[in-house]
C-alpha positions in Angstrom: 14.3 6.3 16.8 14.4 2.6 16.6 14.5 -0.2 13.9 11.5 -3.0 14.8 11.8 -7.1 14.3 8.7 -9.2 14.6 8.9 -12.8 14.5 6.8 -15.9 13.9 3.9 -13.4 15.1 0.6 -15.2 15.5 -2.9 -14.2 16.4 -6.4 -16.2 16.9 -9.4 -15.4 18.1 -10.7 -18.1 20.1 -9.8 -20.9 17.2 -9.9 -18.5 14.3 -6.4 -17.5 13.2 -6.3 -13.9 11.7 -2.2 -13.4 11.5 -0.7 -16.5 10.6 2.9 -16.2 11.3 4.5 -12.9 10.3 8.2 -12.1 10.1 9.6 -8.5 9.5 12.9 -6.4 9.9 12.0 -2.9 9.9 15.4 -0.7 9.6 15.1 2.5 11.9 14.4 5.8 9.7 12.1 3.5 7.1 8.6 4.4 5.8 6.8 0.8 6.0 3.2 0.7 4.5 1.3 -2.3 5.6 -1.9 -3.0 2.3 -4.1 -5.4 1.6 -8.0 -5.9 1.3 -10.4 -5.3 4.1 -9.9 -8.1 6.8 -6.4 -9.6 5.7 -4.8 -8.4 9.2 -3.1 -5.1 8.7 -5.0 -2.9 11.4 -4.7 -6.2 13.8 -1.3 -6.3 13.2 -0.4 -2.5 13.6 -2.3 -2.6 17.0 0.1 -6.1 18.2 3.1 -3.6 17.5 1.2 -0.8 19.7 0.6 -3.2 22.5 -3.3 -3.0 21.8 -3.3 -6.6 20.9 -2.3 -9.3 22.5 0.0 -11.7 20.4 -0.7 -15.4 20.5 2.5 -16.5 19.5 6.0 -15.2 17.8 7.9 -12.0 19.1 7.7 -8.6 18.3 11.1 -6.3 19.5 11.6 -2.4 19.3 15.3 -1.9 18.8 17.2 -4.5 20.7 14.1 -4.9 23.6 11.0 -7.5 23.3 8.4 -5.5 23.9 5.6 -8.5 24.1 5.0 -7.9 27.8 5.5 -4.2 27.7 2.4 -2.1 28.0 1.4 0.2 25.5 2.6 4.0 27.2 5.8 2.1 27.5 6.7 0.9 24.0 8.1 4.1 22.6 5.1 4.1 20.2 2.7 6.6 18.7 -0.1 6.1 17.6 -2.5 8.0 14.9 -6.2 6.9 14.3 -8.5 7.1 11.8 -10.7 9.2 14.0 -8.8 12.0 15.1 -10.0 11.5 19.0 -9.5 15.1 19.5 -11.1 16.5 22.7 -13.6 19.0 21.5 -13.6 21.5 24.6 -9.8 22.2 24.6 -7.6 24.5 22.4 -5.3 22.2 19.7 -2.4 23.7 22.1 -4.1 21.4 24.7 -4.6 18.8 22.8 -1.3 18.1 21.3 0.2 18.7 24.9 -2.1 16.3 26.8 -0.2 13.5 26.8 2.6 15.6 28.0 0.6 16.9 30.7 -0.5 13.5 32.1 3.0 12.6 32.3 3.9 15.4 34.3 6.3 16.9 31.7 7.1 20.5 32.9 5.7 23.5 31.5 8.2 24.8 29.7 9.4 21.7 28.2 5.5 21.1 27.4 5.5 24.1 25.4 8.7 24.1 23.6 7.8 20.8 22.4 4.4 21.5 21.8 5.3 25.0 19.8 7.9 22.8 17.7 5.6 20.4 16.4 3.0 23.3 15.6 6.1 24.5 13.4 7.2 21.1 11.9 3.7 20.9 10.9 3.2 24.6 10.2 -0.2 24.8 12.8 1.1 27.8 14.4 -1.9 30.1 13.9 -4.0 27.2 15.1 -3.1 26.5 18.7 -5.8 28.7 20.3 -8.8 27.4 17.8 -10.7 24.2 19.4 -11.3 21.2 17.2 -14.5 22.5 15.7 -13.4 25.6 14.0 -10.4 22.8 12.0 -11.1 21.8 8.9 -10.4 17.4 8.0 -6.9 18.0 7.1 -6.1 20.4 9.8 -7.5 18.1 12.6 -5.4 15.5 11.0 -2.4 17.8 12.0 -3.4 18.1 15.7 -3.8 14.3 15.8 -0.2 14.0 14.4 1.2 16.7 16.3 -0.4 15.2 19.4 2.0 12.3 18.9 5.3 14.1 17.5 5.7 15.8 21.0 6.2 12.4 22.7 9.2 11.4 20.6 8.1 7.8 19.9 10.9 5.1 18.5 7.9 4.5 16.2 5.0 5.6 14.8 2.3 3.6 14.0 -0.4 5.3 11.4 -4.1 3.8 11.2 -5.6 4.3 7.9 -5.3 8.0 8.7 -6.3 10.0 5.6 -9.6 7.4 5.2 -11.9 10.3 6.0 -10.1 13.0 4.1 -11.8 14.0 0.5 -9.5 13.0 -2.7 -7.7 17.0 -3.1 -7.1 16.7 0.9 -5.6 12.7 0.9 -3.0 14.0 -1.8 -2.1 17.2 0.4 -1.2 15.2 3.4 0.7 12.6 1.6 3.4 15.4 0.6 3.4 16.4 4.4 3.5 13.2 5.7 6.7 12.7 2.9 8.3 15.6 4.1 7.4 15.0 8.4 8.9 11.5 7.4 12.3 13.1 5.6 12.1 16.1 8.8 12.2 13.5 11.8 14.6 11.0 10.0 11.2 8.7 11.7 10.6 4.9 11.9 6.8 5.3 10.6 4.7 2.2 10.0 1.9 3.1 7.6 -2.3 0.7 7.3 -3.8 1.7 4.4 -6.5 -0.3 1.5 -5.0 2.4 -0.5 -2.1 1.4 -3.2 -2.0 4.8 -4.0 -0.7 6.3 -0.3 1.4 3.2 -0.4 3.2 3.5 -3.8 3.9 7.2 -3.1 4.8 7.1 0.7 6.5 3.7 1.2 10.4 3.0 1.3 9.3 -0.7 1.7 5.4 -2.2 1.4 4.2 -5.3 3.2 1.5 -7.0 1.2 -1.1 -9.1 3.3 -3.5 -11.2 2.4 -5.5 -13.4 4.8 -3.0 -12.8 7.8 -0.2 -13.8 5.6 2.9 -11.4 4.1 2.6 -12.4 0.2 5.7 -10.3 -0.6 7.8 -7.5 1.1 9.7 -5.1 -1.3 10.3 -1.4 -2.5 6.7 -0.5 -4.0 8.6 -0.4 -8.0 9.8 -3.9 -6.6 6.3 -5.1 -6.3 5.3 -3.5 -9.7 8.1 -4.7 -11.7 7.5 -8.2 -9.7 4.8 -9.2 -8.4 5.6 -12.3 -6.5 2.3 -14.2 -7.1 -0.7 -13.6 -9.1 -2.5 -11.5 -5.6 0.2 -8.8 -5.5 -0.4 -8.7 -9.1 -3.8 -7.9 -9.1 -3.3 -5.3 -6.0 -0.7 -3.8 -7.0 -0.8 -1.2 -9.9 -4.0 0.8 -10.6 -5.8 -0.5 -12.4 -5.4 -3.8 -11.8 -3.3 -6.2 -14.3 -5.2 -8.1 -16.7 -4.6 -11.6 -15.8 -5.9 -13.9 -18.5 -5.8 -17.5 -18.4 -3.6 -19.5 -21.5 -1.3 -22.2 -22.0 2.3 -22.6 -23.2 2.7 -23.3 -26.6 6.3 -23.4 -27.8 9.5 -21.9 -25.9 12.4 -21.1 -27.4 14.7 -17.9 -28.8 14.0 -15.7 -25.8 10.9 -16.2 -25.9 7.4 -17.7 -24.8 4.4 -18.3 -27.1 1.6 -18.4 -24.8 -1.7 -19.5 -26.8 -4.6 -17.6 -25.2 -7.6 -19.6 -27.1 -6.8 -19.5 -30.6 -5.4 -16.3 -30.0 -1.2 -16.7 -29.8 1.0 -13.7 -27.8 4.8 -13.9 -26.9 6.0 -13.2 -23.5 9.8 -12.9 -22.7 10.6 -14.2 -19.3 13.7 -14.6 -17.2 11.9 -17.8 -16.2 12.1 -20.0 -19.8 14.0 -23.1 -18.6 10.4 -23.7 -15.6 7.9 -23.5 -18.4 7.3 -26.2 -21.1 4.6 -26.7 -23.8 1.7 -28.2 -22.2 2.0 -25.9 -19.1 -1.1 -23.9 -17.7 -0.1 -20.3 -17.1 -1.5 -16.8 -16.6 -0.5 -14.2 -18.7 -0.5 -10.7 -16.8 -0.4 -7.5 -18.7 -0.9 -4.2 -17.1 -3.1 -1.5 -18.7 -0.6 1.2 -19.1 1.7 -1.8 -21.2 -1.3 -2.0 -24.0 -0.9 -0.1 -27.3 -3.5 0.0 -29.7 -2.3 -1.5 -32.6 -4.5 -2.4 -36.0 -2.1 -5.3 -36.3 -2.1 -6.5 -32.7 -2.7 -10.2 -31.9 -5.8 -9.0 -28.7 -8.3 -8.0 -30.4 -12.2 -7.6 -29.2 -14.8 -4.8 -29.0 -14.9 -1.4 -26.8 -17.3 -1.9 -23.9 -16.7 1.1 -21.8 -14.6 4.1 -22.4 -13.3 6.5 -19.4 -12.0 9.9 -20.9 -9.5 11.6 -18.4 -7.7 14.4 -20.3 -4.1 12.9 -20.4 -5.1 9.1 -20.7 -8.3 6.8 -21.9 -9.3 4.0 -20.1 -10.9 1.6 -22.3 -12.8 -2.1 -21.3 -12.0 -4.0 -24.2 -14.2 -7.4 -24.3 -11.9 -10.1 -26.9 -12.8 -11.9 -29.3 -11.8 -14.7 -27.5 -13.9 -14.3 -24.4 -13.1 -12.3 -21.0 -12.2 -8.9 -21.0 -9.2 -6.6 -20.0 -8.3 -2.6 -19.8 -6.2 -0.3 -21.7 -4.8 2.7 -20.1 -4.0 4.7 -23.6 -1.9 7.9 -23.9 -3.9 11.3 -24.6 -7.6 11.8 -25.4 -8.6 8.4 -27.3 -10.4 8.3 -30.6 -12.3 4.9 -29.8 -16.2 4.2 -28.8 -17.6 1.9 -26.9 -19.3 -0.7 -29.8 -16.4 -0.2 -32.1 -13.7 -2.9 -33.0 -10.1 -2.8 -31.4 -7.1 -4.9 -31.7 -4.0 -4.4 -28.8 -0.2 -5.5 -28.7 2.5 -5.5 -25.9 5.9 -5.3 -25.6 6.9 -9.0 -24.8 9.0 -7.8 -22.2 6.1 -5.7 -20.5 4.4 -9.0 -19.7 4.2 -11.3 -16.6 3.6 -15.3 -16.5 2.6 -17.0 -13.0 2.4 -20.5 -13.0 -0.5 -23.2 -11.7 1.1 -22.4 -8.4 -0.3 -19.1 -8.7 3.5 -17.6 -8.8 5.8 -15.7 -11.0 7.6 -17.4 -13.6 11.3 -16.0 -14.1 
């Protein structure tokens, strides 16, 4: 296995730039999760690191080699598609060993290898079925099977658990988790979900528009979010980000003046604000308490029952709305009144630059 380094890495299309200057160390044996919206670059990127893209500009290196001129077969790379590209007339012992096969690995070596990664990924009962007779998940298997026989530096996943149903996607998280812990494996991971990234990643890449808006562990990105994007991404469901204005600073604490309404924030970041300042105040839904004495208050739009939590759309008094994510099975209805509080330390402030404060 292999560590990767891309730098300065640029791609256009003709005049239209879609990755706009990437740098990233990837350290061998880490679980890397590229996420972002549709379109910001992720997929375009992942398939410049195959060899399936040409780069415009920048470098990208596998280990200590520059791989920018190497084709694809040669990169020490494996990839794994959304579409599981399984060939539909042969056994999934023929399919995982094809590659093998093409490259003229011997027979025995093609089946010890091919027999391992059946039992790394506990397929053994499956190698005489053909695609057909798989279920989503277990196709899903051959696919990555198919590219745990070639001993790749890297592998390079594609949104692969898109077409699985929601019981299925969390199943083959927990085995991709554990192949990841098994092969001690450089993995790169595309996905639009946060969820597969917050639960797989050692380290996620946020993109937005071809451009990294902040690299960190995925409770680094949480915690702090650089900039008011990764806030809204990150973190299910999104942060409330409400517009306001600083008011007075002082004593540990920011009183931010949303409307008439006044909350206090407690940031790292005091000595960068001053009365006056435009600001947005972030508050995630899981932070909100309901509170008959708390400063947000507005009426109950919508309310999501889920057994352990309630989701409730609160629309404030002072226009706008934002969601509460409350403990247990919720008393409220949607049309009655409801006033929220915060701890002041649960709360974010991002600037008119769009960044974190503190």
């Amino acid at each position: 296995m292999a560590g990767l380094t891309i730098r300065s890495v640029r791609k256009n299309y003709g005049p239209v730039p879609v990755i706009k200057g990437v740098d990233l160390d990837i350290a061998h044996g880490e679980f890397v999760v590229f996420v972002g919206p549709s379109g910001c670059g992720k997929s375009t990127l992942l398939r410049m690191i195959a060899g399936l893209e040409d780069i415009t500009e920048g470098t990208i290196a596998i280990g200590d080699r520059v791989v920018n001129d190497v084709e694809p077969r040669d990169r020490g790379v494996a990839m794994v598609f959304q579409s599981y590209a399984l060939y539909p007339h042969m056994s999934v012992y023929d399919n995982v060993g094809f590659g093998l096969k093409m490259a003229g690995t011997a027979k025995d070596v093609r089946d010890a290898k091919i027999r391992e990664a059946a039992r790394i990924l506990q397929m053994e009962h499956l190698l005489d079925r053909k695609p057909a007779q798989l279920s989503g998940g277990q196709r899903q298997r051959v696919a990555i099977g198919r590219a745990i026989v070639r001993q790749p530096d890297v592998f390079l996943f594609d949104e692969p658990l898109s077409n699985l149903d929601a019981a299925l996607r969390g199943d083959m998280r927990m085995e991709l988790a554990r192949l990841h812990k098994d092969l001690d494996a450089t993995m790169i991971y595309v996905t639009h979900d946060q969820v597969e990234a917050m639960t797989l990643a050692d380290k996620i890449v946020v993109l937005d528009a071809g451009v990294v808006q902040q690299v960190g562990s995925p409770l680094e990105l949480y915690n702090k979010p650089a900039n008011l994007f990764v806030a809204g991404f990150i973190g299910a469901p999104n942060m409330n980000l409400v517009p306001g204005k600083i008011e007075e600073v002082g004593n540990g604490l920011v009183t931010v003046a949303l409307g008439t309404t006044k909350v206090e924030v407690a940031t790292e970041g005091i000595a960068s604000v001053a009365a006056g300042d435009a600001v947005t105040l972030g508050v995630r839904p899981h932070a909100l308490v309901s509170d008959a004495n708390g400063p947000l208050k507005g009426i109950v739009q919508l309310i999501e029952q889920l057994g352990n939590e309630t989701v409730v759309r609160v629309k404030l008094a002072e226009g706008g709305e934002i969601t509460a994510v409350l403990p247990g099975q919720s008393g409220h209805s949607a049309g009655a009144p409801i006033s929220l509080a915060f701890d002041p330390a649960a709360a974010h402030l991002f600037g008119s630059d769009r960044h974190r404060i503190g």
